[in-house]
C-alpha positions as CSV (number, residue, x, y, z in Angstrom):
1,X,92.8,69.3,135.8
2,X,94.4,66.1,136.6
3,X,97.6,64.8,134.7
4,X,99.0,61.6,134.5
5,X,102.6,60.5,133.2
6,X,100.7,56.9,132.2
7,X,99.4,56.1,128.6
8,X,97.5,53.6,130.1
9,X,93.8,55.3,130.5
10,X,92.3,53.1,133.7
11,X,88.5,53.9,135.5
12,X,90.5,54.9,138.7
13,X,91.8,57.9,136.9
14,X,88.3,59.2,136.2
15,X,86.9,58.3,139.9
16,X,87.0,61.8,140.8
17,X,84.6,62.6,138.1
18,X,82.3,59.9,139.2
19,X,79.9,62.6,140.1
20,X,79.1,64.7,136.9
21,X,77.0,62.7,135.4
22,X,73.5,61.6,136.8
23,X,72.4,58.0,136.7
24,X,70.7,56.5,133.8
25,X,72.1,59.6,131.8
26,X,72.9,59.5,128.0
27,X,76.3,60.6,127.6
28,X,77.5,60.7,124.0
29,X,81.7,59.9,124.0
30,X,83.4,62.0,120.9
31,X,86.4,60.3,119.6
32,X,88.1,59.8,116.3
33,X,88.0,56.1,115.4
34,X,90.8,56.6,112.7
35,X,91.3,56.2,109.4
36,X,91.2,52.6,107.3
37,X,94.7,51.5,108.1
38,X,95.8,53.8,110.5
39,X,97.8,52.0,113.2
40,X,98.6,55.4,115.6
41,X,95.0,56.7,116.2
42,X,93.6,55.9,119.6
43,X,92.6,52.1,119.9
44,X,89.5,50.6,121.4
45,X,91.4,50.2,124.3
46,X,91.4,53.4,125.3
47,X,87.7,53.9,125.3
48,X,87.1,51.0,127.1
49,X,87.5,52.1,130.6
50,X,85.9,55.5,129.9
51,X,82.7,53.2,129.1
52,X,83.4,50.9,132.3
53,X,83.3,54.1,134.0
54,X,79.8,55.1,132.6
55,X,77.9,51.5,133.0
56,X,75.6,53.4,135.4
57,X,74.7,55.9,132.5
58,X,73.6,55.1,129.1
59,X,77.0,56.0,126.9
60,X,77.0,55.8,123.3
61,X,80.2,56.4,120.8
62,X,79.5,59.3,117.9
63,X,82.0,60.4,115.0
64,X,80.6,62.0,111.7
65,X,81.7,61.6,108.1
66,X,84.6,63.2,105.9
67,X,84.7,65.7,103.4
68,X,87.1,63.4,101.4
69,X,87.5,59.6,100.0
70,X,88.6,57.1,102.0
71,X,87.1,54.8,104.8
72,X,84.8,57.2,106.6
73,X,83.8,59.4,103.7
74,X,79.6,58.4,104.7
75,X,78.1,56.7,107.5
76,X,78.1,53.2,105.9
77,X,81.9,53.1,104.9
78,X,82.9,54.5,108.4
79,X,81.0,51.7,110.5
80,X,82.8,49.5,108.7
81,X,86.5,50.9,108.8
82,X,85.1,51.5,113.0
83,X,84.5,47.9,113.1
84,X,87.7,47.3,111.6
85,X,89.8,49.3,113.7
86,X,87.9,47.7,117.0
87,X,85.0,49.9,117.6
88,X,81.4,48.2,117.4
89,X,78.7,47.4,119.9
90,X,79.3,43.3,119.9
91,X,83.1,44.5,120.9
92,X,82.6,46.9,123.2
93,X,78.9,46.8,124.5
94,X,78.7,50.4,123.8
95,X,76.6,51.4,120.5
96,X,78.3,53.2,118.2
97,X,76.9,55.5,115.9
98,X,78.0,57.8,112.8
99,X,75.5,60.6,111.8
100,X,75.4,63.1,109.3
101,X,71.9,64.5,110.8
102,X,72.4,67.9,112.4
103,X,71.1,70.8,114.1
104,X,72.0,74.5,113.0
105,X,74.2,76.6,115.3
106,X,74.8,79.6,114.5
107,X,77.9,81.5,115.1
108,X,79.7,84.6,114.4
109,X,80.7,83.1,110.5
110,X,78.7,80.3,110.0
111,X,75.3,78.2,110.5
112,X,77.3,75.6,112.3
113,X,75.6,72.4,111.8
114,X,76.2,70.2,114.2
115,X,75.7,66.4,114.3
116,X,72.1,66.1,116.0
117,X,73.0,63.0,118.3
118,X,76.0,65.3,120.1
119,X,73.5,68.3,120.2
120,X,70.6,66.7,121.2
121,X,72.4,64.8,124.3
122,X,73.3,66.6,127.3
123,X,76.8,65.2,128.9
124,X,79.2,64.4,126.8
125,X,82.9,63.0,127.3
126,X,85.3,64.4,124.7
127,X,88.2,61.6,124.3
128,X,90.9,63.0,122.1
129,X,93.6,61.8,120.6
130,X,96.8,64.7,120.6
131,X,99.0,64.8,117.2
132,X,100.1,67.0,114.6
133,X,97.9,68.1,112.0
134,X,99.0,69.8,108.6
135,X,96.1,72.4,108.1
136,X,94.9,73.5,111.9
137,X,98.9,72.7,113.6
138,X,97.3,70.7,116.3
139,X,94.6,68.4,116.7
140,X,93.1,68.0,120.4
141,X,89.9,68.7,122.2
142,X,89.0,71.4,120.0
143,X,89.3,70.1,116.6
144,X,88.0,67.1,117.5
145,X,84.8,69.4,118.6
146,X,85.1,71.4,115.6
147,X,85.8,69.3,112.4
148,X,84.4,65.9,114.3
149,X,81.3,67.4,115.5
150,X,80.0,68.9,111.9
151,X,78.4,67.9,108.5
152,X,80.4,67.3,105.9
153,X,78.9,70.3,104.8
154,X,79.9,72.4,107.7
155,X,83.2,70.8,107.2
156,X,84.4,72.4,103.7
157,X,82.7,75.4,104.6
158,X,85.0,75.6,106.9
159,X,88.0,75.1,104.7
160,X,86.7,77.3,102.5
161,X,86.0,80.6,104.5
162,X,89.9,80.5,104.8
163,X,91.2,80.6,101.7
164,X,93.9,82.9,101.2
165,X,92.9,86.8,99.3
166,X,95.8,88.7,97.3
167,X,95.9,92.0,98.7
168,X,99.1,93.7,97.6
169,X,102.1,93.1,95.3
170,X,104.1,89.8,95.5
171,X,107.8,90.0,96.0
172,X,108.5,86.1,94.5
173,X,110.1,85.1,97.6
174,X,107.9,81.7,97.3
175,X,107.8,81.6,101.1
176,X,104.1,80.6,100.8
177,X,104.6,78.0,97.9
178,X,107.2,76.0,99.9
179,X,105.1,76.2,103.0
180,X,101.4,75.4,101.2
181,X,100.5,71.9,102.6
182,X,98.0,71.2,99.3
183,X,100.7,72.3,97.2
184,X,98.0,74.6,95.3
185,X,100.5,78.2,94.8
186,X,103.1,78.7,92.5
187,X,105.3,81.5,92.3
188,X,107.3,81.9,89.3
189,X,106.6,85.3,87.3
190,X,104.0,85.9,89.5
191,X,101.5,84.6,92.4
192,X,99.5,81.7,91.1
193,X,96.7,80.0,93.8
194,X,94.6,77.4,93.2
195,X,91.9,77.5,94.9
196,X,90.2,74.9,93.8
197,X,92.1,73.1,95.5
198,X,93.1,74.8,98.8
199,X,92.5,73.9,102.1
200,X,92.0,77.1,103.8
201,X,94.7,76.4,106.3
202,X,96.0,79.9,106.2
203,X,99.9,79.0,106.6
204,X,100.4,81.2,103.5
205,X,98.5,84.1,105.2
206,X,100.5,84.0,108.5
207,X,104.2,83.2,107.3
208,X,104.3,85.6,104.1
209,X,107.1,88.1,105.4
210,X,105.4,90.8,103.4
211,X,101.9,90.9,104.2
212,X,100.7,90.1,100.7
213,X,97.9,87.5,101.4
214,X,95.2,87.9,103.5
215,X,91.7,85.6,104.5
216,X,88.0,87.3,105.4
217,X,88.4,84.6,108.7
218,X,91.1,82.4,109.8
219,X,90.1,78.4,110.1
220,X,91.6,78.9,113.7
221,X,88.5,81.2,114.7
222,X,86.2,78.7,112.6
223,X,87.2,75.8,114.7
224,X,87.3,77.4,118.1
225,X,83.4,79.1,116.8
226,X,82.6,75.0,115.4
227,X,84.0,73.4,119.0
228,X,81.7,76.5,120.9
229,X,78.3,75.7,118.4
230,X,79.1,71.6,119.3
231,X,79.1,72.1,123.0
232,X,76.0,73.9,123.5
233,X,72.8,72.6,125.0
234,X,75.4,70.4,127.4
235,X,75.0,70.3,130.9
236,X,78.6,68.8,131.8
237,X,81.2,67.8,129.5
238,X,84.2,65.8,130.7
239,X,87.6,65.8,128.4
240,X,90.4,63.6,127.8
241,X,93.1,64.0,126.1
242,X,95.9,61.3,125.3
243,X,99.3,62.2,124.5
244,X,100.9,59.5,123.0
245,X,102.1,58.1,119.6
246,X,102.1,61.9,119.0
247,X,102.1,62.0,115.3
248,X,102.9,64.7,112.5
249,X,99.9,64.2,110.8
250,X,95.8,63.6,111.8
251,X,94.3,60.4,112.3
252,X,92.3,61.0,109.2
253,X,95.4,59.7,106.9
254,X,96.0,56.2,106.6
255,X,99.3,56.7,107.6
256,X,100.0,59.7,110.2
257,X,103.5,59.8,109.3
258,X,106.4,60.2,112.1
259,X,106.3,60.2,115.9
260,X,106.8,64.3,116.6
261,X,107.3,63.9,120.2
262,X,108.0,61.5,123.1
263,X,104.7,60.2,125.0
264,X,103.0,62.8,127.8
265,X,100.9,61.0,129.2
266,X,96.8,61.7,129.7
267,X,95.7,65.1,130.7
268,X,91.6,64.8,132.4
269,X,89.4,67.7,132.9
270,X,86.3,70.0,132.3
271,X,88.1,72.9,130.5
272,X,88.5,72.6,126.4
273,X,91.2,75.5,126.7
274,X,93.0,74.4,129.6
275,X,93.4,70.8,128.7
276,X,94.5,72.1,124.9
277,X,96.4,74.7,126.0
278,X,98.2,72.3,128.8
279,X,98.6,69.7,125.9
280,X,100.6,72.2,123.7
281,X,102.7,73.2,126.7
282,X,103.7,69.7,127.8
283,X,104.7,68.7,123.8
284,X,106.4,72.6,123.0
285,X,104.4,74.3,120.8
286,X,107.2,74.7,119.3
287,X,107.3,71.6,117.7
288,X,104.6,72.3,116.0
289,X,105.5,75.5,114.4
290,X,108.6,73.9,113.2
291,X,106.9,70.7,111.7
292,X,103.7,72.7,110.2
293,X,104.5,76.4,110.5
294,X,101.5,77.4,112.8
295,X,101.1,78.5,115.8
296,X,99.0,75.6,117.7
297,X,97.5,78.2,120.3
298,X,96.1,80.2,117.6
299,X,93.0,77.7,118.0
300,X,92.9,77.8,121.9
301,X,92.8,81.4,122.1
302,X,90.1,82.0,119.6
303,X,88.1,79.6,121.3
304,X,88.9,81.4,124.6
305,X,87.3,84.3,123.4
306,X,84.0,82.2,122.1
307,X,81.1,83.4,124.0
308,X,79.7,81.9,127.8
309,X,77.4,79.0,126.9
């Protein structure tokens, strides 16, 4: 895995990779193009050289739509906030698609559906943006897989299969009300969840101090099993992950909020563990359990343990 202190990405850094991908090759490049309004996420800057570096292949930038309103809540709306932010084929001679088609992967929880164009194309470059993310801790390689590879239905089925299960007596310490990041339980006389409204992050299940809550799966081992069903049927996949403008909150909000770390530079390499696991080590994991109260490697060692494509 090669690591750079620069936040500059240049085609010299991915030289030594020249060689994974055959001529004339589609290779589909999965990034987040941000939010409308966001000024943090990654800039079409950064993809440019990773698209220099493929003009002997046949690259094409994919993202899917949101589970939520905003600027990339269907495939019409996010072109446009894409093209806003800098990303379309007159810009960067690269086409760039958004697809809620899919093809069913099926995994240990779910039938994963994964956007067809990703499935259905056999190299792939993963560019990823590293920040902060209020429901998974951290978003890198693998929830950029995970969430960014799947349907919108895929997507709150995911959130969903996490939500929190009262199994025992609550003690009123409010420990998971002041921790919920939808603000959805209320502890007064008793435990109060709204599910309705809950994102299935599990921060209530892992910080109660008294074992109350529980989930039937964690949305750690649903991303690591949704970054696993997006990857298969690939031959190589190349990743990159930028650490910069590292941000308390995902590209997905308008406004990402405050800078949670100092710039680390850009991490290259064919491992989705490695490069997350490296990316969490450089920042301090730390960090993130401080400024979200999870435990980013939860996520990297679930999808450590995800089967041998």
């Amino acid at each position: 895995m090669f690591h750079t202190k620069e936040n500059i990405l240049t085609k010299e850094m991915l030289e030594p990779y020249k060689d994974l991908f055959p001529k004339g090759a589609k290779v589909a490049i999965k990034m987040h193009m941000g939010e409308e309004n966001n000024k943090t996420c990654l800039r079409a800057e950064d993809v440019k050289p990773v698209i220099e570096f493929l003009k002997e292949q046949e690259p094409f930038i994919i993202d899917t739509p949101v589970a939520y309103k905003g600027g990339r809540h269907n495939c019409e709306v996010y072109l446009k906030t894409a093209k806003d932010n800098g990303f379309s084929k007159e810009s960067l001679n690269c086409p760039v698609i958004i697809s809620g088609d899919y093809q069913i992967v099926k995994t240990k929880h779910m039938d994963f559906e994964v956007c067809k164009e990703m499935y259905e194309t056999e190299y792939m470059v993963v560019l990823s943006h590293v920040k902060g993310h209020d429901c998974t801790g951290i978003g890198g390689a693998i929830k950029n897989l995970s969430m960014g590879g799947a349907t919108v239905k895929s997507k709150k089925e995911m959130h969903s299969l996490g939500k929190p299960i009262i199994k025992g007596e609550c003690k009123l310490c409010k420990t998971c009300e002041e921790y919920c990041c939808s603000n959805c339980i209320k502890v007064d006389k008793e435990l109060n969840i709204d599910l309705d409204n809950c994102w299935g992050c599990g921060v209530c299940v892992e910080t109660c101090p008294h074992n109350v809550l529980t989930y039937n799966v964690s949305m750690d081992e649903l991303l690591a099993e949704g970054a696993w069903a997006s990857i298969q049927n690939k031959k190589v996949i190349l990743y990159i992950n930028m650490i910069k403008r590292v941000t308390l909150l995902c590209d997905c909000h308008s406004n990402s909020g405050k800078i949670i770390s100092e710039d680390k530079g850009i991490l290259i390499g064919t491992d989705p563990v490695k490069i997350d696991r490296e990316s969490i080590k450089l920042i301090g994991k730390e960090i993130f359990i401080k400024e979200h109260h999870k435990d980013p490697e939860r996520q990297v060692d679930f999808m450590a343990k995800q089967p041998s494509s």
